[in-house]
VEXKEKOL-502840 format. One record per atom (N, C-alpha, C, O): atom name; residue number from 1; z, y, x. Coordinates in steps of 0.2 Angstrom, whole numbers. Atoms other than C-alpha are relative to their C-alpha. Last residue first. Layout:
% VEXKEKOL-502840
atom|seq|pz|py|px
CA|NUM|Z|Y|X
...
% end
This chain:
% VEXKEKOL-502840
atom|seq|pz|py|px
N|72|3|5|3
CA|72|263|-374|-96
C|72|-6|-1|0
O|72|-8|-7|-3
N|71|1|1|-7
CA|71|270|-359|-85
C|71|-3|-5|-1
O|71|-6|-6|4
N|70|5|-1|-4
CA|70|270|-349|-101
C|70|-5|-3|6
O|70|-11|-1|7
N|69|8|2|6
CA|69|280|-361|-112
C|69|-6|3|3
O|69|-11|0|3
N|68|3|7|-2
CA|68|293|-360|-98
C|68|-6|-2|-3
O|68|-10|-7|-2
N|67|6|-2|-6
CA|67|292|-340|-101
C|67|2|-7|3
O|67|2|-7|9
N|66|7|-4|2
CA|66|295|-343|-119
C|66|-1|0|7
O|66|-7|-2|8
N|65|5|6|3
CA|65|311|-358|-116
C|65|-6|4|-1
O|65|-10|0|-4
N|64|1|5|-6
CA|64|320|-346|-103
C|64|-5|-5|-3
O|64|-10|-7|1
N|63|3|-4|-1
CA|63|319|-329|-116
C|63|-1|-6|6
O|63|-5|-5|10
N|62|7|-2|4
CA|62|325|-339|-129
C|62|-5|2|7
O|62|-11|-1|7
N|61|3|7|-1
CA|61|341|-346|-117
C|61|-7|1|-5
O|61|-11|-4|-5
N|60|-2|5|4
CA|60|345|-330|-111
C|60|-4|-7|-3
O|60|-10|-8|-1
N|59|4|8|2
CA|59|341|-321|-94
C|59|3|-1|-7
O|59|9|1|-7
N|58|-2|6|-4
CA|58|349|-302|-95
C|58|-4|-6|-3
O|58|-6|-7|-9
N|57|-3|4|6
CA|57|338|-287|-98
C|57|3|-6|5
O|57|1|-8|11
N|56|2|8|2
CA|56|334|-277|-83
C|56|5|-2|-6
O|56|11|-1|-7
N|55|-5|5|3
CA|55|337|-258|-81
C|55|-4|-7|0
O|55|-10|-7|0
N|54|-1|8|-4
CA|54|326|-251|-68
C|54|5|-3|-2
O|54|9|-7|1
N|53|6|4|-4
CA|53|317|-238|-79
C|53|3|-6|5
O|53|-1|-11|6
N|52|2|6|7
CA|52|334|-232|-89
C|52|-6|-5|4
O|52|-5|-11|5
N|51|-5|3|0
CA|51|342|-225|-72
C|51|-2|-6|-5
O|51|-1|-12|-6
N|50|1|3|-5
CA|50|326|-215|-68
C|50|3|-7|0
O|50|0|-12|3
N|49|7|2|3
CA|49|325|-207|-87
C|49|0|-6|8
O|49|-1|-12|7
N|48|1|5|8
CA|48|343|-203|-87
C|48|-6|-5|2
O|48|-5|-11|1
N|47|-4|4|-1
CA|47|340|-194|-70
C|47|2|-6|-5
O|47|0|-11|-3
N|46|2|2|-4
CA|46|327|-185|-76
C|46|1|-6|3
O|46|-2|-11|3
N|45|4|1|4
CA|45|335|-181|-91
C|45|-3|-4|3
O|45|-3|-10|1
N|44|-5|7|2
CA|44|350|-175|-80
C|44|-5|-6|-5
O|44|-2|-11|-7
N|43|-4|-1|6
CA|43|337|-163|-71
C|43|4|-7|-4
O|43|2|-13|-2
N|42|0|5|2
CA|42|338|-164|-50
C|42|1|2|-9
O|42|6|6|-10
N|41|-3|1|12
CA|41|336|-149|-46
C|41|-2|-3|1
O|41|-7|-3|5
N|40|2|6|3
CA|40|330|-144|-24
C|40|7|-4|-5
O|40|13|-6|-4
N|39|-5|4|6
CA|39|333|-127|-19
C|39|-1|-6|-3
O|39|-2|-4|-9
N|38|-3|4|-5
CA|38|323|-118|-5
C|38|3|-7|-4
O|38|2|-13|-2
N|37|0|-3|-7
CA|37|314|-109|-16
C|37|1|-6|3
O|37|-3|-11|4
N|36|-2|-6|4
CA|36|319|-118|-35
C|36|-1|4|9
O|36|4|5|12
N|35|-3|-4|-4
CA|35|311|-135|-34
C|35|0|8|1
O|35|-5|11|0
N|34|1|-10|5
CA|34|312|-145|-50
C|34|2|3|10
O|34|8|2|13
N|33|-2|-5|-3
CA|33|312|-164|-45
C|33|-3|5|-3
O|33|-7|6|-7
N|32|4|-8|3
CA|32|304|-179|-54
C|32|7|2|3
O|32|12|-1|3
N|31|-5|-4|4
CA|31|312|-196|-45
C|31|-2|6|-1
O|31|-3|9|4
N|30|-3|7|5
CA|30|302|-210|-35
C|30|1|4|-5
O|30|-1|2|-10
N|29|3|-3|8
CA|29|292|-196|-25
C|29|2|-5|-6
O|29|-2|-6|-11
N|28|6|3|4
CA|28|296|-204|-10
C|28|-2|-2|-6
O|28|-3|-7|-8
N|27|5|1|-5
CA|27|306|-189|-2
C|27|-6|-6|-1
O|27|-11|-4|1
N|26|5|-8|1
CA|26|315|-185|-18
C|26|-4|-3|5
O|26|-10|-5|3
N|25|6|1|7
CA|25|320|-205|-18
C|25|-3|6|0
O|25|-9|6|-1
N|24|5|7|-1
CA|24|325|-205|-1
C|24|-2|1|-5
O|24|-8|3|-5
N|23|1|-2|-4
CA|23|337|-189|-3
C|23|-8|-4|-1
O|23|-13|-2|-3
N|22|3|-6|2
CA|22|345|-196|-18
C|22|-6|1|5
O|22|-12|-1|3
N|21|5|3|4
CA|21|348|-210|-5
C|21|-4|4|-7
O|21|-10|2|-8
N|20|7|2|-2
CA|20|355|-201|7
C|20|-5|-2|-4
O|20|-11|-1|-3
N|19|3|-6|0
CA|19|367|-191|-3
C|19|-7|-2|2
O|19|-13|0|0
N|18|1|-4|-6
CA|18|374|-208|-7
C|18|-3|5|-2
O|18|-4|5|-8
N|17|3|1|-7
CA|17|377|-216|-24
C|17|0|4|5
O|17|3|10|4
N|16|-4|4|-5
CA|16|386|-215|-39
C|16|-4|-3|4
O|16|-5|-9|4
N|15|2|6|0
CA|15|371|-208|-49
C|15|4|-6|2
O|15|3|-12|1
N|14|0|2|8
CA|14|383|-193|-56
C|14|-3|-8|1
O|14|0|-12|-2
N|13|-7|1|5
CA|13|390|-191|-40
C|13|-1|-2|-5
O|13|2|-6|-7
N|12|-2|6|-1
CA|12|373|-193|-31
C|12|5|-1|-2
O|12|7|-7|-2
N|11|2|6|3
CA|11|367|-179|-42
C|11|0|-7|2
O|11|-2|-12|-2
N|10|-2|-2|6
CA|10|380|-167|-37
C|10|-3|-6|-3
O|10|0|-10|-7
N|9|-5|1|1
CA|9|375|-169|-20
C|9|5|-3|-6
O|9|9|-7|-5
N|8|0|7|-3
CA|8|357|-167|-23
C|8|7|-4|-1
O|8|8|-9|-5
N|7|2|0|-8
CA|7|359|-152|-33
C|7|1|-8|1
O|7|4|-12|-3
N|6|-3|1|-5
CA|6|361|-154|-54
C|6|-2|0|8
O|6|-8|-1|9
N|5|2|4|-4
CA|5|351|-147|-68
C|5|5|0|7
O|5|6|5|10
N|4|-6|-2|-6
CA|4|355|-144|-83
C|4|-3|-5|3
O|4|-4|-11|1
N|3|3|8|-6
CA|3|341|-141|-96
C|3|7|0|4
O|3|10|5|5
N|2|-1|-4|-6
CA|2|346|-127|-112
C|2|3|-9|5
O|2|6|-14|4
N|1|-3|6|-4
CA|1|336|-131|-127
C|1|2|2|7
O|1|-2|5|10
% end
């Protein structure tokens, strides 16, 4: 299996985002990194993996009338 991994740069192009904010997430440890020397990997797996974790489902009318049943 061969891994690819992206520079910061590169990974804020794929996340569409800032450089900075990559940056922010390496720096508080939000996001698995691979450091190669100097060199800091982003792997696409990684990245995958971060982007699935703050999906949210959308409200629907099941999901309104179970958590009003809770509040009961």
């Amino acid at each position: 299996m061969h891994a690819k991994y992206l520079s910061v740069p590169e990974a804020a192009l794929y996340l569409n985002t800032s450089v900075r904010f990559v940056r922010r997430l390496i720096a508080e440890r939000r996001i698995a990194f691979h450091k190669f020397g100097i060199h800091v990997r982003l792997g696409l797996a990684d990245l995958d993996a971060f982007v699935g974790a703050g999906r949210v489902e959308p409200i629907t009318t099941a999901s309104v009338y179970r958590d009003l049943r809770k509040a009961a």
